[in-house]
C-alpha positions in Angstrom: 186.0 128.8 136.4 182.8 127.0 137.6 181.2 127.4 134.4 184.4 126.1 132.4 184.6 123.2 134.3 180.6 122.2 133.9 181.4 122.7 130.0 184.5 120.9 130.2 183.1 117.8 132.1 179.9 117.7 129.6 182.0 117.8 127.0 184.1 114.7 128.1 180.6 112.8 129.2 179.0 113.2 125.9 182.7 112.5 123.9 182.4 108.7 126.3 179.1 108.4 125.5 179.8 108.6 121.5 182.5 106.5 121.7 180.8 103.9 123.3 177.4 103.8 121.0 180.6 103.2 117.9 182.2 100.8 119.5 178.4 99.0 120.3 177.6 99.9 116.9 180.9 98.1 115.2 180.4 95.2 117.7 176.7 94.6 116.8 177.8 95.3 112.6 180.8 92.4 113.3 178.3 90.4 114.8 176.1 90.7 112.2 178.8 90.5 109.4 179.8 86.7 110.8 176.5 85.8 111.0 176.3 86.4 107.6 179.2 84.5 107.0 178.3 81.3 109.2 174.8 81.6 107.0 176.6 81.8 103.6 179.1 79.0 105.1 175.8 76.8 105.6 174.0 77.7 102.1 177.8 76.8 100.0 177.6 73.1 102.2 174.1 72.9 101.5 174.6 73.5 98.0 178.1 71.6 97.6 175.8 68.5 99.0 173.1 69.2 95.7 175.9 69.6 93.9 177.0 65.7 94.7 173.9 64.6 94.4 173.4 65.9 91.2 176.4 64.2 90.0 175.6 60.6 90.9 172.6 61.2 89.6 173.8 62.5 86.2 176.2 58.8 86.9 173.4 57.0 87.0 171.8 58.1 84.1 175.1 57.8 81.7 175.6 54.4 83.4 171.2 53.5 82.1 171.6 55.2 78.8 175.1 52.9 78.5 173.1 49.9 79.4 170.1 50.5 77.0 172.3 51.4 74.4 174.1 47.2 74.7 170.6 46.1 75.2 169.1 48.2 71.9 172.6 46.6 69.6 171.5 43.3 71.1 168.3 43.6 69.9 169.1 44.9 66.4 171.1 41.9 65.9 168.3 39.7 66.7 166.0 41.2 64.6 168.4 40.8 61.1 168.5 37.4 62.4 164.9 37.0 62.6 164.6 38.7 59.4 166.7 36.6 57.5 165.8 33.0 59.3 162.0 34.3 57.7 163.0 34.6 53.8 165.3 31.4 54.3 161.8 30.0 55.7 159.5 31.5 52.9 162.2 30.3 49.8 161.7 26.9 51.8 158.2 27.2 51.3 157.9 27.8 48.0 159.8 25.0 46.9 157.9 22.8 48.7 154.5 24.4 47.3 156.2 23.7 43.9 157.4 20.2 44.7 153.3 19.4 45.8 152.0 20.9 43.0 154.4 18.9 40.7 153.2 15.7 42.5 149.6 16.5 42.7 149.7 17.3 39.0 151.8 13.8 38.5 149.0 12.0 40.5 146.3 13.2 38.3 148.3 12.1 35.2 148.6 8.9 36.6 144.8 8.5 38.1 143.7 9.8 33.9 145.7 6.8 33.0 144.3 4.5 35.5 140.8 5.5 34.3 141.4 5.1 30.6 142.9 1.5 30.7 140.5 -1.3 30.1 141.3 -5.2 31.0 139.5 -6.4 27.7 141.7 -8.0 25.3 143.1 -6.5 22.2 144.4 -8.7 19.9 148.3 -8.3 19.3 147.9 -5.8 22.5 149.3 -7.1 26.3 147.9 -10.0 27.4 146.2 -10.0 31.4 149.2 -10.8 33.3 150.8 -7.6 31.5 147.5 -5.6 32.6 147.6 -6.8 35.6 151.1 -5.6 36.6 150.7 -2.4 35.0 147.7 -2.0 37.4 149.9 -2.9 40.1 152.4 -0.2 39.4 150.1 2.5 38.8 148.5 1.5 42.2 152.0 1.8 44.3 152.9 5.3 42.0 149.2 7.0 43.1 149.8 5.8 46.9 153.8 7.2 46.3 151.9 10.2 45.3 149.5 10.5 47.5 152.4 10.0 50.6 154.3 12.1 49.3 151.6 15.2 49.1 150.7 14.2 52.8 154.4 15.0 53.4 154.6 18.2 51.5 151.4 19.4 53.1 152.7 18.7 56.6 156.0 20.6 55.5 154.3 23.5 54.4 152.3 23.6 57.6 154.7 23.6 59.7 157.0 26.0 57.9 153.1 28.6 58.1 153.5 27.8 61.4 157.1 28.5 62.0 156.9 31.9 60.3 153.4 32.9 62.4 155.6 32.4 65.7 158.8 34.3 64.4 156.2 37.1 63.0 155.3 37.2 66.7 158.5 37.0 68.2 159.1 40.0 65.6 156.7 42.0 67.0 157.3 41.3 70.5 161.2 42.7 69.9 159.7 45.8 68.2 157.8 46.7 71.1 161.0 45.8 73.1 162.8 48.1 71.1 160.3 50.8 71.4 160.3 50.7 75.0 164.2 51.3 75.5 163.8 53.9 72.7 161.7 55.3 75.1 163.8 54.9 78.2 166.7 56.1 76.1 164.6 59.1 75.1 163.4 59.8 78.1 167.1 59.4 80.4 168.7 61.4 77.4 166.3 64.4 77.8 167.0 64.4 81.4 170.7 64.6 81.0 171.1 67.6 78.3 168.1 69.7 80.5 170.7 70.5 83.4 173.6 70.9 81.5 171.9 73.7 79.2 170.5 75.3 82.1 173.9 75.4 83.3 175.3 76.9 80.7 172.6 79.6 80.2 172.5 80.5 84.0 176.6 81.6 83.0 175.6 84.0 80.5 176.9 81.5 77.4 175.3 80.8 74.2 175.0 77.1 74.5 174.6 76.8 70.3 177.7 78.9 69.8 179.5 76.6 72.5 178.3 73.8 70.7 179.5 75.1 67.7 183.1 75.6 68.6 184.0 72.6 70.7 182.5 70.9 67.4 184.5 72.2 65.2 187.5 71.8 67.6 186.6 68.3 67.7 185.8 67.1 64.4 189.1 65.7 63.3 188.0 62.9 66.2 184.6 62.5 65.1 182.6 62.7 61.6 178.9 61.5 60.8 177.2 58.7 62.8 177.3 55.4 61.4 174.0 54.0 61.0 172.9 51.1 63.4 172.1 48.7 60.2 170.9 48.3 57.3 167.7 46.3 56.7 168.5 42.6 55.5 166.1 43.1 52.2 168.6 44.9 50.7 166.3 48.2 50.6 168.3 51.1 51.3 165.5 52.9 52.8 166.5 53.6 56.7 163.2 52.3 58.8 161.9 54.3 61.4 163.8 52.5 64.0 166.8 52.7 62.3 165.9 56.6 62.0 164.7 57.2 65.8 168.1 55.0 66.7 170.6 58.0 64.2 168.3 60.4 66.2 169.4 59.1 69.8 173.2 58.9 68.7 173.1 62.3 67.7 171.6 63.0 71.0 174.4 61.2 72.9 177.1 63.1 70.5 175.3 66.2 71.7 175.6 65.4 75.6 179.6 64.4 75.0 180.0 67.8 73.3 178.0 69.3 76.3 180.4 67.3 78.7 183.7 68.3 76.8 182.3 72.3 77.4 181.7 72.2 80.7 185.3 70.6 81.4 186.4 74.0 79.9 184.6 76.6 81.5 185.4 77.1 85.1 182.3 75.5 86.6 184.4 73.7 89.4 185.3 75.2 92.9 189.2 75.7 93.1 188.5 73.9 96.9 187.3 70.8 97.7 187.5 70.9 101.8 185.7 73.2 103.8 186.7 76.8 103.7 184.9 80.1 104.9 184.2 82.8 101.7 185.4 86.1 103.6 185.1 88.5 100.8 182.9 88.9 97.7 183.2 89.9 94.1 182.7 94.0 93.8 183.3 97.0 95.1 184.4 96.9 99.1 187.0 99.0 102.0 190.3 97.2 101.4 191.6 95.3 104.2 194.9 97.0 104.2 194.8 100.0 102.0 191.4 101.1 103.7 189.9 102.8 100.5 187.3 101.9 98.5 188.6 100.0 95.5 187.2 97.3 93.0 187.8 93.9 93.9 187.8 91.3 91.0 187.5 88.4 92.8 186.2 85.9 95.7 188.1 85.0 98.8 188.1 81.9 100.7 189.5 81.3 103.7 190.7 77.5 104.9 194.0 76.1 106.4 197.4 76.8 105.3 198.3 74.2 102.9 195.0 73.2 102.2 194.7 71.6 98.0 193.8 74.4 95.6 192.7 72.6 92.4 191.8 73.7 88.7 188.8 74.7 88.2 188.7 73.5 84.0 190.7 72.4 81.7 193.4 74.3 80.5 197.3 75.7 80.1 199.4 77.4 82.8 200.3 80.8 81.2 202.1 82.0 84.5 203.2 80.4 87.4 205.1 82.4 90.2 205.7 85.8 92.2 203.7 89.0 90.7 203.0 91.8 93.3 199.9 92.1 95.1 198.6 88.6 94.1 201.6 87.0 96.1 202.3 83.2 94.2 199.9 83.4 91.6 198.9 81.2 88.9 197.1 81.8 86.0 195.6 79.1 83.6 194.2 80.2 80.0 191.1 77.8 78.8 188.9 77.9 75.8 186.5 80.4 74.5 188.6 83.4 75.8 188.4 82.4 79.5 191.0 83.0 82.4 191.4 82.0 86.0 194.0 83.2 88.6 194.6 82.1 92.1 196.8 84.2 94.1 198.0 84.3 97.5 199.6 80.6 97.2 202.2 79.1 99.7 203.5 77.0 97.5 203.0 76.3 93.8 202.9 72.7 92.1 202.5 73.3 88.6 205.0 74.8 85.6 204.0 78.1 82.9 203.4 75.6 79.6 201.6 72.9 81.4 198.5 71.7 80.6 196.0 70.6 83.3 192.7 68.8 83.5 189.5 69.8 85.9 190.4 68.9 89.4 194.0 68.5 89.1 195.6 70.0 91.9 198.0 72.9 91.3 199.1 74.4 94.6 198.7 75.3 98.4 196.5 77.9 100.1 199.0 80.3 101.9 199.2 83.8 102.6 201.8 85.5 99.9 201.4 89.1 98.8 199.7 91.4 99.8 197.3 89.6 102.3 195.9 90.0 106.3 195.8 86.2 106.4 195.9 82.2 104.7 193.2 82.1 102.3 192.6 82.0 98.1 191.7 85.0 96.1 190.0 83.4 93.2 189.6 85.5 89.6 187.2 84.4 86.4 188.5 86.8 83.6 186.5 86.5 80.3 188.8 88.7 77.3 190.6 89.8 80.0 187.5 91.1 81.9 187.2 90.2 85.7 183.3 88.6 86.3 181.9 87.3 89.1 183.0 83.6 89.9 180.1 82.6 92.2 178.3 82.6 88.6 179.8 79.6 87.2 179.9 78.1 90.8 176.2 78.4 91.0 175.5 77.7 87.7 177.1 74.8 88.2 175.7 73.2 91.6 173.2 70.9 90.2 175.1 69.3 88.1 178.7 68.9 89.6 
């Protein structure tokens, strides 16, 4: 009996003992596990505050490259004016040239004249007084003459003049032109740079992207004008007029990049602050307690707190499905899904189209769920990926 009870109380020391080191052991793994959390929390602030920078940065750009592109018009129109005040200026000129010639060559006529005539008297010819007043006249036509070439001379030196200052002013406006080209250039580059890292860091081909919203587009586009013509009436594009097509296509590029990326689920589904409790992938399930596949991201916030579309798109379903609670599903482009389950309340109808950011319903706690919070699915033909890859694709540029 003595022995039974020394095994007996052993037994019940060592079975206290175990139960306290799991009970430390869960403590200290909860403790890390919200630690983790309260980091992640941080790193998605830090990251949602990049994310807003980047965007008033990419503003500020649009709003340069929009103000460059007024101020490179302006200065196209000044140069066709320039160009065409200079061949009014040089037809001028020529006809004055002409007009001086004429005269010179009238002058010299008269001065041949002038030396030939002698005052003697020829008998049956003019007497003196006739002489005399033919001198006269041929005096008053050489000094007519010779006023009149002063006058064209002056004319024609002003007008050399004239055209030497608007060749000047010409060249001043191309190098004008060719420094916004640059700034235009440079600002464009800077733009398309995120935006194709953005798309790459998804996964996507941005040339077959590209492509498509293209060719979904074109019945609202075409070819680019060109900017002008040159006022010579040579066909021949110059190479302003050929780095200006280059720019527009570049712009077209960015507004095809922009109409993309409102398509593709690069937005978070919340804009207030939320806590992300459970990952994309394989984890214990909360309620079930097995190990099962979960396909996608949970946050956490207050009930009734905005859940908004995360791209453009159509709701395909809108109400109760089991598991998921209120769910809603919206179908965008290029094969692309995203659900939001768990809802208190939804705001939006199956057949509706919505825009990035619109808001479609509340965070709640529908279905099966332990508490308030969003479980948030990116399904690409039907496949669940993760979403935190278009989120952090995304967070230096929205």
């Amino acid at each position: 009996m003595l022995g039974w009870a020394m095994v007996a109380t052993a037994l019940l020391l060592m079975d206290g003992v175990g139960a306290a080191s799991l009970r430390d052991l869960a403590q200290r793994e909860q403790a890390l596990y919200e630690t983790w959390l309260d980091e992640v929390s941080t790193a998605r602030d830090i990251h949602a505050e990049e994310v807003r920078a980047a965007r008033d940065r990419f503003n500020v750009a649009m709003a340069e490259v929009s103000r460059m592109q007024s101020e490179l018009l302006a200065s196209e129109e000044r140069r066709r004016e320039l160009e065409t005040g200079i061949e009014l200026l040089q037809g001028t000129l020529r006809k004055t040239i002409a007009e001086r010639d004429a005269a010179r060559g009238r002058a010299e006529v008269l001065a041949a004249k002038l030396d030939d005539a002698t005052p003697r008297p020829v008998e049956g010819g003019p007497n003196a007084d006739d002489l005399q007043a033919t001198l006269a006249f041929l005096s008053d036509a050489l000094e007519h003459s010779a006023a009149e070439r002063e006058l064209v001379e002056a004319d024609a030196s002003a007008a050399y003049q004239l055209a030497e200052a608007l060749a000047f002013e010409r060249e001043l406006t191309q190098e004008r032109n060719d420094r916004i080209f640059t700034s235009l250039e440079e600002a464009l580059t800077v733009s398309v740079a995120p935006l194709d890292t953005m798309f790459r860091s998804a996964g996507l081909s941005v040339d077959t992207l590209i492509d498509q919203v293209r060719a979904g587009y074109n019945g609202t586009g075409g070819p680019l004008t060109p900017v002008s013509f040159s006022s010579k009436g040579d066909a021949t594009p110059t190479a302003e007029e050929l780095r200006a097509e280059s720019l527009l296509a570049r712009m077209d590029e960015i507004n095809l990049y922009r109409i993309a990326a409102e398509k593709l689920p690069f937005a978070q589904p919340l804009r207030s602050a939320y806590r992300f409790t459970s990952p994309f992938g394989m984890r214990k399930h909360p309620i079930l307690g097995t190990y099962k596949m979960h396909d996608g991201m949970d946050m956490a916030a207050g009930y009734g707190t905005p859940i908004h579309a995360t791209a453009d798109g159509v709701v395909v379903k809108a109400g109760w499905v089991s598991g998921y609670g209120r769910l809603i599903k919206i179908r965008h482009e290029f094969g692309i899904e995203t659900r939001y389950a768990h809802l208190a309340k939804i705001r939006v109808t199956e057949g509706q189209r919505v825009s990035r950011g619109d808001r479609i319903g509340d965070m709640g706690n529908s279905g099966r769920s332990t508490g308030t919070h969003l479980h948030y699915e990116v399904r690409v033909d039907g496949k669940p990926v993760n979403p935190m890859t278009y989120i952090k694709a995304a967070r230096n540029v929205f």
